[in-house]
C-alpha positions, 0 to 999 in steps of 0.5 A: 488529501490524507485518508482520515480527511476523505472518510470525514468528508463522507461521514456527514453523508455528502452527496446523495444517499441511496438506502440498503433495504429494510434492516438498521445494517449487520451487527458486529459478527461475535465469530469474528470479535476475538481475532478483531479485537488481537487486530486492532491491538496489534495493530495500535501497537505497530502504530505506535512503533512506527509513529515513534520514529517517523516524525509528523506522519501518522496518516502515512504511517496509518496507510502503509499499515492498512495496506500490509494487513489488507495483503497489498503492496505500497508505492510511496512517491515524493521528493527526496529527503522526506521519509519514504524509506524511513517509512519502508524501514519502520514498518518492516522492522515492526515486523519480526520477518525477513528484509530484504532491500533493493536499491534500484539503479539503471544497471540493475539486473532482472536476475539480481531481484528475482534470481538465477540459476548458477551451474554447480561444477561439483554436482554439474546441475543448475541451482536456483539462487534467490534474489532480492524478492525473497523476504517477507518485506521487499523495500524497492528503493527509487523504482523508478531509477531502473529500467523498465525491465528491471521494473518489470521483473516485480509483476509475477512477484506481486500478483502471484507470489511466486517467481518463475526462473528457467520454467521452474516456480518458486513460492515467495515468503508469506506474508510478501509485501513490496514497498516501493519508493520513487521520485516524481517522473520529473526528477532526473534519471527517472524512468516512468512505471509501467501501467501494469505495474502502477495498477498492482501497487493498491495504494499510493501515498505521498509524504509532504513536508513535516510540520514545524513540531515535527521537524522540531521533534526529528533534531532533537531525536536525529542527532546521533553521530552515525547511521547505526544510531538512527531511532529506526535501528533500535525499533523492535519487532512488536510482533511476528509473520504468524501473527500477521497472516492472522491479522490478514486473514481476519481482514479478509472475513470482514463483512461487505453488504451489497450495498458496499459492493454496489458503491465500489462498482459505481465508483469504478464506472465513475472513473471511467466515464470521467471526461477527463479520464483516458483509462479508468480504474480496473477491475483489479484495482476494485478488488483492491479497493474492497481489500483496503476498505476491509482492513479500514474497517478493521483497524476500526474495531468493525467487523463490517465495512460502510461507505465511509471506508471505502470514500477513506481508501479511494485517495490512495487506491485510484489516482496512480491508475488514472491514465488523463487525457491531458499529460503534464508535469503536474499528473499526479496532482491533477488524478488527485484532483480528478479522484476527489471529483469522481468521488464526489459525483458518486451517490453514498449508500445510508447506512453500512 
């Protein structure tokens, strides 16, 4: 289930409601409009870039969006031939930053994404080379053909936007985004992501096959004779790293109600009192969620969050972190299921 789909279903106020005190909810916040309504602009503006060069997937290119402007990182799991790296590419070149790419093989070294210290002959010190993770955009693609601790040499870089090498740290670039691809786990040569590393990704999302328009629409528009000539190589950065961490920043004054609150903590506690559920959402993971919801809202035009938010995020925030009780071949289908059936039994707050 996409995001706009889950948001729907809860906009007609599914499930019972519970009321948020006296009051008709927050107003718009004027501090706030101004920085908002650049937000949004921009923010439609990098849509339509995008949705430009990756055919039929508005929702994914919606999610990835969501995800940059609330300070996350995105793992985008499918089969090949789909479109997770066309997505990765599309949005880093919407912005006018630094890209790095990393392709993800089993002799991939630590080093080689975070970086080394290489003996100077000249000078006879150690300097610091930065590896891969030094860009504003990382796309890591098909993590999950590394080793395991390859894929773990992302988790200071994520979490803390740093990187320490030999007991020294080094800041990252800002904004810093990973945007990961894999293939499903049952795929040849593919090594599973660890749980610490799932839960630090905010958001999972999964491309599915275009409809046959868009099919249609990526022949006639994917017909060059070489890779260079690919419709993504000849998008423009519609906007900059400054205007970004702008963009972050107003997300991150957008208002939360108790109420609101409430409804992510209930949601988390559904998740882990879940009979089919081994290991629920983390505290981590709800500070994602908000995030998340806030961008939504944002996005939006709003300068506040409601539940429909938070229900509209919950599909791409939860299932990766859902550790079941009952392992298959089919999990990731099987913690979508048991995310909508977890949402479903949580009460909505009225109002916003």
């Amino acid at each position: 289930m996409d995001v706009s789909t889950a948001r729907q279903e809860h906009e007609d106020g599914a499930g019972q409601r519970h009321e948020d005190g006296p009051g008709s909810g927050p107003r718009q916040d004027d501090s706030w409009a101004a920085g908002g309504e650049r937000l949004t602009a921009a923010a439609a503006a990098m849509l339509n870039a995008m949705d430009s060069v990756v055919d039929g997937k508005h929702q994914a290119v919606r999610a990835a969006l969501l995800v940059l402007l609330a300070g996350g990182h995105l793992l985008v799991e499918d089969v090949p031939g789909v479109g997770k790296t066309l997505l990765a590419r599309a949005l880093a070149r919407t912005v006018g930053g630094k890209v790095n790419r990393i392709q993800f093989t089993p002799d991939l070294l630590p080093g080689d994404v975070t970086g080394v210290s290489v003996f100077n002959q000249d000078r006879h010190t150690f300097e610091f080379r930065p590896g891969a993770v030094f860009a504003n955009i990382v796309i890591g693609d098909e993590i999950n053909r590394a080793s395991a601790k390859t894929q773990s040499a992302l988790l200071e870089c994520m979490e803390e936007h740093q990187v320490t090498v030999d007991g020294t740290t080094h800041r990252l670039e800002e904004p810093f985004m990973v945007v990961a691809t894999q293939n499903p786990v049952e795929s040849e040569g593919t090594y599973p992501l660890p749980e610490a590393q799932r839960d630090r990704f905010m958001a999972r999302i999964t491309m599915g096959y275009p409809d046959p328009e868009a099919e249609l629409q990526m022949l006639r528009t994917h017909q060059g004779p070489l890779p260079s000539s690919a419709p993504v190589n000849r998008l423009a950065p519609v906007t900059t790293t400054q205007q970004v961490l702008q963009m972050i920043e107003a997300v991150s004054r957008v208002h939360v109600s108790e109420a609101v609150a409430r409804y992510v903590i209930d949601l988390g506690r559904a998740s882990r009192e879940h009979p089919d559920v081994l290991v629920g959402a983390s505290p981590r993971s709800l500070l994602q969620l908000l995030r998340a919801a806030k961008a939504e809202a944002a996005i939006s035009g709003r300068s506040f969050t409601t539940p429909q938010d938070v229900a509209g995020v919950v599909p791409v925030v939860f299932p990766h972190r859902l550790m079941l009780r009952r392992r298959s071949t089919q999990e990731a289908a099987q913690a979508d299921a048991t995310t909508q059936r977890i949402l479903h039994s949580v009460p909505v707050p009225a109002g916003p």
